[in-house]
C-alpha positions as MATLAB code, in Angstrom:
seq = 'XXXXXXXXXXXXXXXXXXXXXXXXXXXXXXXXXXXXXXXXXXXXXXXXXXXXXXXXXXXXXXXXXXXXXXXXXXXXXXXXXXXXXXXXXXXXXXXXXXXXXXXXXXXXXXXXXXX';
ca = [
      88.567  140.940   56.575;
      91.776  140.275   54.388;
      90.189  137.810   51.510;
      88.136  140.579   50.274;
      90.511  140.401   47.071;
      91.793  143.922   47.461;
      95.935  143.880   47.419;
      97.441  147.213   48.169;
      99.743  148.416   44.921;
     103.149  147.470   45.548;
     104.707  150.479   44.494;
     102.660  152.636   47.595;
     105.475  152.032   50.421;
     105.724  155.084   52.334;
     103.163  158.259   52.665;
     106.171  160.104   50.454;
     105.357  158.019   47.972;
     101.422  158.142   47.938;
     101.608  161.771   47.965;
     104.314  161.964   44.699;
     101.660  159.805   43.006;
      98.493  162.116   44.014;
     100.613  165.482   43.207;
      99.657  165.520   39.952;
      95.711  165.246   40.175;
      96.159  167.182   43.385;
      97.893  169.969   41.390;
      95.677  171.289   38.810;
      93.571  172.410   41.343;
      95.702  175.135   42.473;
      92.958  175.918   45.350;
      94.097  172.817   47.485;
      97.376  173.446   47.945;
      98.298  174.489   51.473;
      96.866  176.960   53.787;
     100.018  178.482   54.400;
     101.442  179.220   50.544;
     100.555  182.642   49.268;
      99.093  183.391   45.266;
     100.847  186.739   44.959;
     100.836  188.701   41.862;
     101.997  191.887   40.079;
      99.748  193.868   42.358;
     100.109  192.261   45.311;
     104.367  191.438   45.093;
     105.422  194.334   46.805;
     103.401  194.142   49.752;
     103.280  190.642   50.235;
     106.789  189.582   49.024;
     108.949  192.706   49.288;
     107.522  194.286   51.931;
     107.027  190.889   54.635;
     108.535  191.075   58.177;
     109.409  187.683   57.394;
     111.908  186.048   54.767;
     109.707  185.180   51.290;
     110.747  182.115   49.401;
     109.018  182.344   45.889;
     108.570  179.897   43.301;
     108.105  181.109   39.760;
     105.816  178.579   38.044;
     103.505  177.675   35.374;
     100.625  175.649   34.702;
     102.532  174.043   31.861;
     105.556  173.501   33.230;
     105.854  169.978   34.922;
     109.257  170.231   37.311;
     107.064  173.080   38.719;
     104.508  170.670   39.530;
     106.898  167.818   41.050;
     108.676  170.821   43.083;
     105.011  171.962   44.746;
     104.548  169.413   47.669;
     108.068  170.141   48.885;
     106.976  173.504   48.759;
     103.596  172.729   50.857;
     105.990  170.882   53.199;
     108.656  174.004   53.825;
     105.356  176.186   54.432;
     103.941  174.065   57.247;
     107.239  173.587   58.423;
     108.406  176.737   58.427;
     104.557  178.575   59.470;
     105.475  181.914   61.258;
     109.336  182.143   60.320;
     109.004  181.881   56.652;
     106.320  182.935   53.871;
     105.870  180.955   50.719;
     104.547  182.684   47.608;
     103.722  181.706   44.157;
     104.037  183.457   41.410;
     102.052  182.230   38.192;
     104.519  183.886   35.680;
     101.842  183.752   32.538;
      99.201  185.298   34.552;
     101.617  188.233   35.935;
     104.107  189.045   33.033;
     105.746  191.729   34.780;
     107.539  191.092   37.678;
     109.613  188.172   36.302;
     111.754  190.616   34.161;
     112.391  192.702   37.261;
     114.143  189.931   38.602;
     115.780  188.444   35.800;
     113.825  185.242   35.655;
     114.535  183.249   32.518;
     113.814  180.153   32.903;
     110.781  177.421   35.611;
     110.541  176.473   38.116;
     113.101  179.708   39.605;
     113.112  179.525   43.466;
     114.072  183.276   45.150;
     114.730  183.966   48.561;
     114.009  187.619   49.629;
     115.145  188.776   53.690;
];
């Protein structure tokens, strides 16, 4: 019943709004993020990013970096969203120091489209 002394938190107003306050927590474990976003790396790039029948929208992020972080659920939603007609790939630039040069990336979170 409703007297059990439990209030909901006032700032919780919208399912948006829960999941901008989980991100964080939800983040660190990079396992959980969607089904549909692809880890690619320096091995993998060409085949998965350059190479896809599909267009690739890549995000060039970092553990450290925290825009990256706020930027990933929007990312999760555009990848369920956009299942079949679009591919989302990551690209953890200090784990896979070479392709970021080839594309001139200078500065995280860098969004690239590639059709």
């Amino acid at each position: 019943h409703s007297d059990d002394g439990f209030v909901e938190p006032a700032t919780v107003n919208s399912d948006s709004d829960a999941a901008a306050l989980q991100a964080p927590e939800r983040l660190n474990q990079e396992k959980v993020m969607s089904g549909n976003i692809v880890n690619v790396t320096d091995a993998s790039f060409e085949q998965d990013v350059l190479k896809s029948d599909v267009p690739v929208l890549v995000d060039y992020w970092a553990e450290w970096c925290g825009p990256c972080k706020m930027i990933a659920p929007v990312l999760e939603e555009i990848a369920d969203e956009y299942d079949g007609k679009l591919k989302v790939c990551k690209l953890n630039i200090d784990e896979n120091e070479q392709t970021p040069p080839k594309f001139n990336i200078r500065g995280i979170p860098t969004l690239m489209l590639f059709k």
